[in-house]
C-alpha positions as CSV (number, residue, x, y, z in Angstrom):
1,X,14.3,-30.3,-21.2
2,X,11.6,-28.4,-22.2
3,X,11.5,-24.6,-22.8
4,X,9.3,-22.1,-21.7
5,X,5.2,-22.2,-21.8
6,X,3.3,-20.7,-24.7
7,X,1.8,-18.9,-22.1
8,X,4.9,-17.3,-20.3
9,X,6.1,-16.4,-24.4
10,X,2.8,-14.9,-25.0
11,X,3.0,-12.4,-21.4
12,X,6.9,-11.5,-22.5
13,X,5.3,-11.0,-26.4
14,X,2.8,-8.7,-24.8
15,X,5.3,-6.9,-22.8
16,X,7.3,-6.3,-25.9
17,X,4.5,-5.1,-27.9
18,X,3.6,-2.2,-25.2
19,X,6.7,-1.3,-24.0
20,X,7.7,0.9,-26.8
21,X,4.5,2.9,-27.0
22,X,4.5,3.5,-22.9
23,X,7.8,4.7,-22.7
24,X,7.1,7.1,-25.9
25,X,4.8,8.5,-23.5
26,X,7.2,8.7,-20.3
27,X,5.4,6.0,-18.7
28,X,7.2,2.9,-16.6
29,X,6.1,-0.8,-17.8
30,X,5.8,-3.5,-14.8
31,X,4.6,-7.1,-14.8
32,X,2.8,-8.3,-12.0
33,X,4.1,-5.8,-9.1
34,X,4.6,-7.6,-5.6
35,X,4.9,-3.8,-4.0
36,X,2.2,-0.6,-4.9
37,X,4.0,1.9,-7.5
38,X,5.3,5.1,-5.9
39,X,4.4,8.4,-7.2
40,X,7.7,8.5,-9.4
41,X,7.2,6.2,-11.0
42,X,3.6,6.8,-12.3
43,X,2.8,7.5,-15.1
44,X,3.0,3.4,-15.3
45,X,1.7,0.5,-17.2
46,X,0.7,-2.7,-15.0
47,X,0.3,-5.8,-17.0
48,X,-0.8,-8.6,-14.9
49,X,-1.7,-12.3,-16.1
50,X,-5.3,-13.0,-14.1
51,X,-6.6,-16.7,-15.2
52,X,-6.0,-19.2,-18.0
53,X,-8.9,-21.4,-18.8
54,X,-9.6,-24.8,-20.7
55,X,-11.9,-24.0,-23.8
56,X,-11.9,-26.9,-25.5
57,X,-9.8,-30.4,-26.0
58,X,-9.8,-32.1,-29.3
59,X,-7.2,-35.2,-29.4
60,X,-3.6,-34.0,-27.9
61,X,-4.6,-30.7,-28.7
62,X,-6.1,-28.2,-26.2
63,X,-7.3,-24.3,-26.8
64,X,-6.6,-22.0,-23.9
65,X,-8.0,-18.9,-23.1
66,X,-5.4,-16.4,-21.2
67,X,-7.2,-13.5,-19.2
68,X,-4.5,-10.4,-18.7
69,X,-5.1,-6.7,-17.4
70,X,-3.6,-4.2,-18.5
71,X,-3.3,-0.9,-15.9
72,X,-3.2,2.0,-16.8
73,X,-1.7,4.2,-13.4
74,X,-1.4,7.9,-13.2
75,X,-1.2,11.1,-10.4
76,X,-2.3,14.1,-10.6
77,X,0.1,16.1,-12.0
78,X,-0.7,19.6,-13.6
79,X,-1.8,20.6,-16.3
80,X,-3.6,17.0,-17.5
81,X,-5.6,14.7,-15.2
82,X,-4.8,12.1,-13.6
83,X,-7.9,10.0,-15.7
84,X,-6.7,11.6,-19.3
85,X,-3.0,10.7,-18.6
86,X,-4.2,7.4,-17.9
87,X,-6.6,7.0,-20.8
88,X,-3.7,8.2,-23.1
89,X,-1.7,5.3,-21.7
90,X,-4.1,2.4,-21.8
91,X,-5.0,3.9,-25.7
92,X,-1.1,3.4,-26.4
93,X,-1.0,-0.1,-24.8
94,X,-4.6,-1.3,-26.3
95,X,-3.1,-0.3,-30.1
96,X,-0.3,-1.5,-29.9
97,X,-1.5,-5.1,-28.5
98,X,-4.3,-5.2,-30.8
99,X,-1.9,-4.6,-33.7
100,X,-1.1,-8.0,-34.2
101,X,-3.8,-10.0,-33.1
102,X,-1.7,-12.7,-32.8
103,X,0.8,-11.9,-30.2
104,X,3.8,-12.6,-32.7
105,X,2.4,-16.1,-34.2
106,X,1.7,-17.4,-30.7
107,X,-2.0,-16.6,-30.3
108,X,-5.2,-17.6,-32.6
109,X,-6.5,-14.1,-31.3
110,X,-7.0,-11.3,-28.9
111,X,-10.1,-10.0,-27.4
112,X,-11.1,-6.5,-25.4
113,X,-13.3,-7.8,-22.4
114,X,-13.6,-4.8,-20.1
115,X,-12.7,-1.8,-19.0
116,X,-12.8,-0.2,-15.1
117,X,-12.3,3.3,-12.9
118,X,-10.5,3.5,-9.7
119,X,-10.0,6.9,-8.5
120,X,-8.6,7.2,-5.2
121,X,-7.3,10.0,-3.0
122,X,-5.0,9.3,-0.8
123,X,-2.4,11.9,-1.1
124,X,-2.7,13.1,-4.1
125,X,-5.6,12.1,-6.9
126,X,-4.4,8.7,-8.5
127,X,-6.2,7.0,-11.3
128,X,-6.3,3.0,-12.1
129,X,-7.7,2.1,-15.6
130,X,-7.6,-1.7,-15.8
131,X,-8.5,-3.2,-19.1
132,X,-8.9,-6.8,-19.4
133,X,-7.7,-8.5,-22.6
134,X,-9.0,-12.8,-23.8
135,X,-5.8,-14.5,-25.4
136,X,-6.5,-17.8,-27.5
137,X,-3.7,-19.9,-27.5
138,X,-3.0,-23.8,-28.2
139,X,-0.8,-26.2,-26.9
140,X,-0.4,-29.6,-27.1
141,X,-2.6,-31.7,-24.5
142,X,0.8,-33.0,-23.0
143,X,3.8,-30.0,-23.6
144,X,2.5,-26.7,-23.0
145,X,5.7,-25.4,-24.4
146,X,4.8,-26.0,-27.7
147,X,1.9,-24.2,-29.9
148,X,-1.0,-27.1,-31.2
């Protein structure tokens, strides 16, 4: 019976790595929300696995390349905005997952790709910073549970 995917370690390694630094800052931490956040519980961290992709396969070996956003989501509460509550957030969360660039041993590497704005007012001024982050793993061609 095999365990779980490199890839479902690496997204519970990355939620480990933030989770101390967001909830320093009174923030909540959520992985891939199937409802919106409500206003208490924001200031929050989203983290959100997007796409894996095939990079290369060599022999029973393939390198894999894991896209996940980090966001950043904050109100309006006085006296700091809404975007410098949520820049202090995603700075946290982008430290402290770029501190090992290896995601605990599991990872050849970790990448910045990009960075967004979402400001919306709907009843009060909310803020979405989404940063997207590149994770090279490898697994074996045929067991994606264990590292290559």
């Amino acid at each position: 019976m095999a365990g779980n995917s490199i890839r479902e370690r690496i997204l519970l390694a990355v939620m480990a790595a933030v989770r101390p630094s967001v909830e320093a800052l009174g923030a909540t931490l959520h992985r891939s929300p199937t409802v919106a956040i409500s206003r208490d519980q924001c200031p929050a961290l989203v983290v959100f696995p997007e796409t894996e992709t095939i990079t290369e396969r060599a022999n029973d070996r393939v390198t894999r390349e894991l896209t996940v956003r980090l966001v950043a989501l904050a109100r309006n509460v006085a006296p700091t905005t809404p975007e410098t509550e949520a820049d202090r957030l995603l700075t946290a969360a982008h430290l402290a997952l770029l501190s090992d660039g290896t995601v605990g041993g599991l990872a050849l590497g970790v990448r910045e790709q990009e960075c967004e704005w979402e400001v919306d007012d709907a009843d009060a001024v909310a803020v979405a910073l989404p940063a997207r982050y590149r994770i090279t793993y490898r697994t074996l061609a045929n067991d994606i549970s264990i590292q290559g």
